[in-house]
C-alpha positions as CSV (number, residue, x, y, z in Angstrom):
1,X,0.0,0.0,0.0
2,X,2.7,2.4,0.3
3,X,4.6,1.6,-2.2
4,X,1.5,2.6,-4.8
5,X,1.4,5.5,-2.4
6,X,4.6,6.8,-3.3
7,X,4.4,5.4,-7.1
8,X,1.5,7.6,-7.4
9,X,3.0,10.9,-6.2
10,X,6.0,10.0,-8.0
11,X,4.1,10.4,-10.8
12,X,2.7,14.0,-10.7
13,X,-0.5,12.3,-8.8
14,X,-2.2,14.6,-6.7
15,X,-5.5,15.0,-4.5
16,X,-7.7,17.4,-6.2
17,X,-11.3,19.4,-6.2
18,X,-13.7,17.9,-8.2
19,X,-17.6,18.9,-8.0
20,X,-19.9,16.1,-7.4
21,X,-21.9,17.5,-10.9
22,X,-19.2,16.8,-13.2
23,X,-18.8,13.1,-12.2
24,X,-22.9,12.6,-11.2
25,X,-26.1,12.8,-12.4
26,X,-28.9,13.6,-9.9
27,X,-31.8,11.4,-10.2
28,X,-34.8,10.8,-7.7
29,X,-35.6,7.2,-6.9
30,X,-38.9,7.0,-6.9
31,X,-41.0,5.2,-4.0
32,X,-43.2,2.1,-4.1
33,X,-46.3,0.0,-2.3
34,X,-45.6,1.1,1.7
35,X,-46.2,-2.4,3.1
36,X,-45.4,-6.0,1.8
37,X,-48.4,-7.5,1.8
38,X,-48.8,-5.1,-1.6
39,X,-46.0,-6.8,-2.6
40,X,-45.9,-9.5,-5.6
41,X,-43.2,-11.9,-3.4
42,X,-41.2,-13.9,-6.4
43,X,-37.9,-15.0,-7.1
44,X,-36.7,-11.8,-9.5
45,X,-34.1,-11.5,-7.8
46,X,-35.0,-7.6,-7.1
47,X,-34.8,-6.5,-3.3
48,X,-36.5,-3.8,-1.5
49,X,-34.8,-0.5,-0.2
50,X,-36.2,0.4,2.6
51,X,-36.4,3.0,5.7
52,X,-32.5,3.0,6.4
53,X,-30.3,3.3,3.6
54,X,-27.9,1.1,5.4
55,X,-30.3,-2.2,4.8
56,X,-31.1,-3.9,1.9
57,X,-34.8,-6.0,3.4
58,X,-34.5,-9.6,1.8
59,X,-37.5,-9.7,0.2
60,X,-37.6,-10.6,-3.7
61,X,-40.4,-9.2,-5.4
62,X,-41.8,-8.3,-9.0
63,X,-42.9,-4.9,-9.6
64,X,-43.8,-2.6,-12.5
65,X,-41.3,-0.5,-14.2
66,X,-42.6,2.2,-13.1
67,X,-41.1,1.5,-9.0
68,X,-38.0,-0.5,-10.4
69,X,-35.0,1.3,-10.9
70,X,-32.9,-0.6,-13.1
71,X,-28.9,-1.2,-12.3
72,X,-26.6,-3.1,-14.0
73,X,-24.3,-5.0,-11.5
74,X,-21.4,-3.0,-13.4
75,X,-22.6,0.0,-13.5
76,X,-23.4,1.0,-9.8
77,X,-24.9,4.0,-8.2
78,X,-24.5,6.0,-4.8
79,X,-28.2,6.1,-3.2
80,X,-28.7,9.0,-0.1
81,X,-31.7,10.3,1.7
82,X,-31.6,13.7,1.1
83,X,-32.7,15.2,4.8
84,X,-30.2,13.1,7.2
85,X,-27.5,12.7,5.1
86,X,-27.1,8.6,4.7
87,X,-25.6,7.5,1.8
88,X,-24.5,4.2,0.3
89,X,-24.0,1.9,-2.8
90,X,-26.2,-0.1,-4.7
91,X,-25.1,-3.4,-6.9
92,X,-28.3,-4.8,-7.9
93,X,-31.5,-4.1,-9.4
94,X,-34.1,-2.3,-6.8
95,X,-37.1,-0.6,-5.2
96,X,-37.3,1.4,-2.4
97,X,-40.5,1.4,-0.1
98,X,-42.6,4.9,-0.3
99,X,-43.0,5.7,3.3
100,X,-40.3,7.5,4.3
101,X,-38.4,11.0,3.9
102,X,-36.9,11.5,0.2
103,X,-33.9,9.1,-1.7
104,X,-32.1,10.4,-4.6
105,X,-29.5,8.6,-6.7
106,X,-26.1,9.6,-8.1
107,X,-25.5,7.8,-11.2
108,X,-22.1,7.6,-12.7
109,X,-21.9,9.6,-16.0
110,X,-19.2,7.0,-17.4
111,X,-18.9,3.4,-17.3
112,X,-15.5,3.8,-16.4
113,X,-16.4,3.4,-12.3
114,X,-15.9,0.3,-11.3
115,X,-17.4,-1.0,-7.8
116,X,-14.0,-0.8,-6.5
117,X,-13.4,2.8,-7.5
118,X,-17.1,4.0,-6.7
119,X,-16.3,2.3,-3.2
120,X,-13.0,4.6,-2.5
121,X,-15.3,7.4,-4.2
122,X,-18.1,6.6,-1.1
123,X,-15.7,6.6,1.8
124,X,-14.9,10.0,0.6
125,X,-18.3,10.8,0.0
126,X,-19.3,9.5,3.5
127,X,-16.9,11.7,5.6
128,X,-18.4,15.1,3.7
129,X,-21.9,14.1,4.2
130,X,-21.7,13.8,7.5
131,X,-22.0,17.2,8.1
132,X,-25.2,17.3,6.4
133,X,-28.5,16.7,8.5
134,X,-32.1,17.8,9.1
135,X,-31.5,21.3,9.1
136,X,-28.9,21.7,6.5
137,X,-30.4,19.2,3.9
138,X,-28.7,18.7,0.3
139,X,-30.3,20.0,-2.2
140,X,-27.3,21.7,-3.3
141,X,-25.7,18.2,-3.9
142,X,-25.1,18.9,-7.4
143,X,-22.0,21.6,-6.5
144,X,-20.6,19.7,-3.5
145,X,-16.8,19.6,-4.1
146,X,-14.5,17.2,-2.5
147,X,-11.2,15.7,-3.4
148,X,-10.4,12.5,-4.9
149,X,-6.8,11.3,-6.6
150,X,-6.2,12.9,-9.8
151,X,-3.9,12.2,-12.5
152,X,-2.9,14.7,-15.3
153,X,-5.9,16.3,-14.8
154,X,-8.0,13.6,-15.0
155,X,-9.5,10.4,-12.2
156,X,-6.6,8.8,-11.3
157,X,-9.0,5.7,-11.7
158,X,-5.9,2.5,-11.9
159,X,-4.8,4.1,-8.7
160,X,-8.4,3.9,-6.9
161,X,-8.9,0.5,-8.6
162,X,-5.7,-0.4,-7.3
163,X,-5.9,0.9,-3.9
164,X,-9.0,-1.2,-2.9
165,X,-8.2,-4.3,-4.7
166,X,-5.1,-4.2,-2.1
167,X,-7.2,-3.4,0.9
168,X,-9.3,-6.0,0.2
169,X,-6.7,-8.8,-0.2
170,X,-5.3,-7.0,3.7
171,X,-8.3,-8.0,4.7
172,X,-8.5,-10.8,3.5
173,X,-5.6,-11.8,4.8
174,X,-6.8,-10.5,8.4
175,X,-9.5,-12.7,8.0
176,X,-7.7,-16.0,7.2
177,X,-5.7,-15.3,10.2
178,X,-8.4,-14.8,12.7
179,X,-10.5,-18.0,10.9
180,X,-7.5,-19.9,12.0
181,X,-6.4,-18.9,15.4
182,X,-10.1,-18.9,16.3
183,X,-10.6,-22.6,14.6
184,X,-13.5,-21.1,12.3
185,X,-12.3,-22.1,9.6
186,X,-13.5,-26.0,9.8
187,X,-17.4,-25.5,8.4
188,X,-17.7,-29.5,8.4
189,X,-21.8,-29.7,10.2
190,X,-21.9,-32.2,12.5
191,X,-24.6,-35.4,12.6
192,X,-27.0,-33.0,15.2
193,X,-26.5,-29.8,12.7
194,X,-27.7,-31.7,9.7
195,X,-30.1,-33.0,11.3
196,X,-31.3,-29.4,12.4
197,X,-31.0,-28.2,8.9
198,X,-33.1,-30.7,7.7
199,X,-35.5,-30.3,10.6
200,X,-36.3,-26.7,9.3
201,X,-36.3,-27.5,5.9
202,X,-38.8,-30.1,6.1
203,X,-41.2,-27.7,8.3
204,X,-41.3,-30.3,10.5
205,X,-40.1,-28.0,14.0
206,X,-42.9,-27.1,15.8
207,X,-43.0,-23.8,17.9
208,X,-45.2,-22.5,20.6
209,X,-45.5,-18.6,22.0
210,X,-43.9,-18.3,25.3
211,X,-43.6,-14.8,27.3
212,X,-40.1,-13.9,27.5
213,X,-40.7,-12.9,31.6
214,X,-41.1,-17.2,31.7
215,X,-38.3,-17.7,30.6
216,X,-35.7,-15.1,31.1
217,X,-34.8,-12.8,34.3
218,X,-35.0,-9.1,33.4
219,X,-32.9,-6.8,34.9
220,X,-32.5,-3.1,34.3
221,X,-29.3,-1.1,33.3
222,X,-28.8,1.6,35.6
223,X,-28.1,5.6,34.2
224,X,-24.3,6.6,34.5
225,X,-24.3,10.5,34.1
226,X,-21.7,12.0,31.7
227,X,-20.0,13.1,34.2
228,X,-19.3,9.9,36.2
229,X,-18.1,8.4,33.3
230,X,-14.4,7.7,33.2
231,X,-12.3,5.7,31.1
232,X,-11.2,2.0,32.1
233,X,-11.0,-1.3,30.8
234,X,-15.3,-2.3,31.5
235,X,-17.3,-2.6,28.2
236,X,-20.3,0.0,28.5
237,X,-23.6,-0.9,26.9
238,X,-25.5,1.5,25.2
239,X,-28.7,2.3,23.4
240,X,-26.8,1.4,19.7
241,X,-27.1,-1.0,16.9
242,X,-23.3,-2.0,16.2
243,X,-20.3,-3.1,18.0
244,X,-22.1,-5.7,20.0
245,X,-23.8,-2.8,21.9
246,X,-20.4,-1.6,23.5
247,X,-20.3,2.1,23.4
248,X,-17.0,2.6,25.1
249,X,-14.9,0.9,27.7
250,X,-15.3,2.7,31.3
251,X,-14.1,2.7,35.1
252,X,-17.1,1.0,36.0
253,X,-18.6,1.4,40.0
254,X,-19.8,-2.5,39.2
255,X,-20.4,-4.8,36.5
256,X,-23.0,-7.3,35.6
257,X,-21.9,-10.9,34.8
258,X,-21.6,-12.2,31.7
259,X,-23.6,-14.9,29.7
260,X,-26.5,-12.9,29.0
261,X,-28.8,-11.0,26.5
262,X,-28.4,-7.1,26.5
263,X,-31.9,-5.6,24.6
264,X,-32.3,-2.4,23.6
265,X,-35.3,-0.8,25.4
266,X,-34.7,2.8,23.8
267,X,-32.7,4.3,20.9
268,X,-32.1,1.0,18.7
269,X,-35.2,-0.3,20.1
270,X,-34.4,-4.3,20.1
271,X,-31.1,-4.4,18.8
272,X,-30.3,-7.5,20.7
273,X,-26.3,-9.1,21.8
274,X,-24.8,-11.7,23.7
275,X,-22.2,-10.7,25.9
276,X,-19.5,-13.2,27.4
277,X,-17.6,-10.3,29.5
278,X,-18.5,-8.6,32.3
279,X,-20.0,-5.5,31.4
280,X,-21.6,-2.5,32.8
281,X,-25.1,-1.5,31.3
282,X,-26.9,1.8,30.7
283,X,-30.5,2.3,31.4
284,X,-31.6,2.1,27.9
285,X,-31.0,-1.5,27.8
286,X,-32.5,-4.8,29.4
287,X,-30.2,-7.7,30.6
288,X,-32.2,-11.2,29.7
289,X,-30.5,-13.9,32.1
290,X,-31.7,-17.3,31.9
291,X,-34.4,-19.0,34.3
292,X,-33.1,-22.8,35.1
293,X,-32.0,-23.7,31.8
294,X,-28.4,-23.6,30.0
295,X,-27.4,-20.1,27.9
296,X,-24.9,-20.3,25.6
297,X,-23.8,-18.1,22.7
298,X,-25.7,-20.0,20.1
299,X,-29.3,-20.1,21.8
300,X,-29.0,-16.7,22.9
301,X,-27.6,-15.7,19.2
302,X,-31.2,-17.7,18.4
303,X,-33.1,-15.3,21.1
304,X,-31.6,-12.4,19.7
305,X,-32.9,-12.6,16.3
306,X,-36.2,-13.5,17.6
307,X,-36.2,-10.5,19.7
308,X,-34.9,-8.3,17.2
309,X,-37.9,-9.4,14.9
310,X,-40.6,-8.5,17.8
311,X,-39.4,-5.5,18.3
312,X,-40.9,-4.1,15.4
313,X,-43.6,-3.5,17.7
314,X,-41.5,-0.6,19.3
315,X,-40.0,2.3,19.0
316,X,-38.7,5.7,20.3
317,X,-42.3,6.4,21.2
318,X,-43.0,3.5,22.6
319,X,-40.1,1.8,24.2
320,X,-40.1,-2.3,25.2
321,X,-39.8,-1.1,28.8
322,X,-39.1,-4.3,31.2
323,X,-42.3,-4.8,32.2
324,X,-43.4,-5.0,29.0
325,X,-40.5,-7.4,28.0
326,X,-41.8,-9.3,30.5
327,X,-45.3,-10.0,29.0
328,X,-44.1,-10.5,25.6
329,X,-44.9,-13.1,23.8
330,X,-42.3,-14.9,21.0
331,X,-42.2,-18.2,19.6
332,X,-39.8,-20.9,20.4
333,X,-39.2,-24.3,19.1
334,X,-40.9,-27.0,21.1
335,X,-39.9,-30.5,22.0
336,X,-43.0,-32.9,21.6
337,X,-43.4,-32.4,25.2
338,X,-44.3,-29.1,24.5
339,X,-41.0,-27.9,25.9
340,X,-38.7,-25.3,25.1
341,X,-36.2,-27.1,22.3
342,X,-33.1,-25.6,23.4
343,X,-31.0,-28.5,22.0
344,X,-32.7,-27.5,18.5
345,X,-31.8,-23.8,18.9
346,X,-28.0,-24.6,19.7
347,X,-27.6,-26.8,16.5
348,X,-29.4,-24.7,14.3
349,X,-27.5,-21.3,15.0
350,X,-24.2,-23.2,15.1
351,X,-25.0,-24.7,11.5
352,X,-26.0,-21.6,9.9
353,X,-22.6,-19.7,11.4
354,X,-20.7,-22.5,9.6
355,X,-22.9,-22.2,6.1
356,X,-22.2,-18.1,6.5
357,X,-18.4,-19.1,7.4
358,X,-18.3,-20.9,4.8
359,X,-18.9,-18.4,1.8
360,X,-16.7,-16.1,3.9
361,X,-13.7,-18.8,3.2
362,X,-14.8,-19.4,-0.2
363,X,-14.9,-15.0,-0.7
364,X,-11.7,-15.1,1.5
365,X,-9.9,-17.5,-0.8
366,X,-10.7,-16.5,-4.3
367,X,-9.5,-13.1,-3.3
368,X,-6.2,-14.6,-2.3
369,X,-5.8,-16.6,-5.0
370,X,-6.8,-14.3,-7.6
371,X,-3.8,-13.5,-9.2
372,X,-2.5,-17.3,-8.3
C-alpha cells in the first residue's frame, strides 16, 4: 500500500477538487407500495430499499417498471436520503418502499467506475456528508466539491482501482488469520446440525408462544451520568445498533456478569447481543438472564434474532420497557413435550454460522488466489 502510495505521487498524482456534478447525475428514486403485503413476493431477484439506507430488506419481489429502478451490476450508483445525510451503494436491481423522507441517486456519467473505484469514491463521500442533516439538507448536492486522486488532470481511476483491490486482499488476509487462530475455519456440520437443517427445511419444527418474563430474568441497566463516566477497561452498553452494543470501555462502580442478552429498550429499540464479558449497562438497555436452563452463545444468538424481529412492535415512542418485556410473547421451538427445544436452537444457530463461514472462506480464498 505504500509503495502505490509513493508510485503515485512520484508520478505527478495529486488530490484534487472535483464537483460532485461533473462526475454525477442527480436522479430521484422513486417510491413504491408502503407495506409487503402489496407486494408480488417472487424469485426476481430484485430486493427492497427500505427505511435505512444502510439495509437492503430480503424480500424478492416483482414490480412494475414504473417503481423498479434498473442497475446493471457494473454499472453501480451512490443512493442518499436527502434530509439526514445517509448514503451508500447499490449493486443490484431495486425498489425502495414509499414511506419515508426522500432518496435520490447519483449515477455515474461513465462506465469507467468500477465498484472498487465508486467504493474509494463513497468513503470519501461519506466523511463530507456527514456534516449534512435535518436542518442543513442537500439539495445543493449537485455543487458539493471534495477531493479524490487525480492524475494529469483527470481520475486517477488505476490508482483507486488499485488501492482497494489491495485493501481487500489486507483484509482478506486479516481474515484468514483470525479464521485460523479462532478454529473457524472448519465449516464440516456435525450429525446434530444436519439433522437441524433438515428439521427446518422439512417444516417439521414445531413452535409454541412463550412470554419472555417465563423464561428469562430481566434486569434493568442503571443511568451513568456523563459526568461519572471515566475511562477503564469495562465494556459500557448502550442504546446502539453495532459493536455488540459496546459504546466505550469505562471505570465502571460494578459490573453485571456475563452470559447474557443485552436488549435495547430505547434508541435501537431491540437491537439485541450476547455478551460473554463482564459488562456495565446503561439504562436504555435490558439484561435477559436465563431462568433454570443452560445459555450459551448460540441459543441466545437464536433469542436475539427472535427479539430483534418483535421489536418491530417498538419504537422511540413507545419503548419495550421491562415490564413490558416481561409479557411479551415470541415463539420458540418445542420439543413434543411441549418444551422449550433448546438443544434445536443450539444446533441450528451453530449450523447456519458455519454455512455463512463458509462463503466467507470461499470469498476469503478467491480473493487470495486471484492472481494465483
Amino acid at each position: 500500500m505504500t509503495k502505490l502510495k509513493e508510485d503515485f505521487e512520484a508520478s505527478g498524482g495529486v488530490w484534487k477538487e472535483w464537483r460532485i456534478g461533473d462526475l454525477f447525475e442527480k436522479k430521484t428514486i422513486k417510491g413504491c407500495p408502503k407495506s409487503k403485503e402489496n407486494l408480488n413476493i417472487n424469485d426476481s431477484g430484485y430486493y427492497m430499499y427500505g427505511q435505512n439506507i444502510k439495509r437492503q430488506y430480503p424480500y424478492k419481489i416483482l414490480l412494475d417498471d414504473i417503481y423498479l429502478q434498473k442497475v446493471s451490476e457494473q454499472y453501480p450508483i451512490l443512493a442518499y436520503t436527502s434530509s439526514v445525510g445517509e448514503i451508500g451503494m447499490i449493486c443490484e436491481n431495486f425498489y425502495r418502499s414509499g414511506d419515508n423522507g426522500a432518496f435520490q441517486g447519483l449515477f455515474p456519467k461513465t462506465k469507467d467506475f468500477s465498484i472498487n473505484i465508486l467504493s474509494f469514491v463513497l468513503s470519501v463521500l461519506k466523511l463530507q456528508f456527514s456534516t449534512f442533516g435535518y436542518a442543513t439538507g442537500m439539495a445543493n448536492i449537485i455543487n458539493l466539491t471534495f477531493y479524490l486522486p487525480t492524475l494529469n488532470n483527470s481520475l486517477a481511476l488505476d490508482y483507486m482501482e488499485q488501492y482497494i483491490s489491495m485493501l481487500e486482499e489486507e483484509k482478506m488476509l486479516q481474515v484468514d488469520k483470525f479464521l485460523k487462530d479462532s478454529g473457524l475455519n472448519d465449516t464440516t456440520l456435525t450429525a446434530e446440525e444436519t439433522a437441524a437443517l433438515e428439521k427446518f427445511r422439512n417444516g417439521e419444527v414445531l413452535f409454541e408462544e412463550r412470554k419472555i418474563g417465563d423464561l428469562f430474568e430481566i434486569k434493568k441497566g442503571k443511568r451513568l451520568t456523563k459526568e461519572n463516566i471515566k475511562p477503564g477497561k469495562t465494556n459500557f452498553l448502550g442504546a446502539i445498533s453495532d459493536n455488540n452494543g459496546i459504546r466505550e470501555t469505562i471505570d465502571a462502580p460494578f459490573t453485571w456478569a456475563p452470559n447474557c442478552i443485552s436488549v435495547n429498550y430505547n434508541g435501537s429499540v431491540g437491537c439485541s447481543y450476547y455478551q460473554e464479558q463482564e459488562f456495565f449497562a446503561s439504562d436504555d438497555v435490558n439484561l435477559c438472564y436465563a431462568k433454570d436452563w443452560p445459555l450459551d452463545k448460540y441459543i441466545a444468538l437464536y433469542f436475539c434474532a427472535v427479539f430483534f424481529k418483535y421489536s418491530d412492535m417498538f419504537n422511540f415512542g413507545f419503548k419495550w420497557s421491562k415490564d413490558k418485556m416481561e409479557e411479551s410473547l415470541v415463539k420458540v421451538p418445542v420439543t413434543l413435550s411441549n418444551i422449550p427445544d433448546f438443544g434445536f436452537m443450539q444446533h441450528i444457530i451453530s449450523a447456519l454460522e458455519k454455512l455463512v463461514i463458509r462463503g466467507v472462506v470461499k470469498y476469503k480464498d478467491e480473493v487470495l488466489n486471484a492472481d494465483g
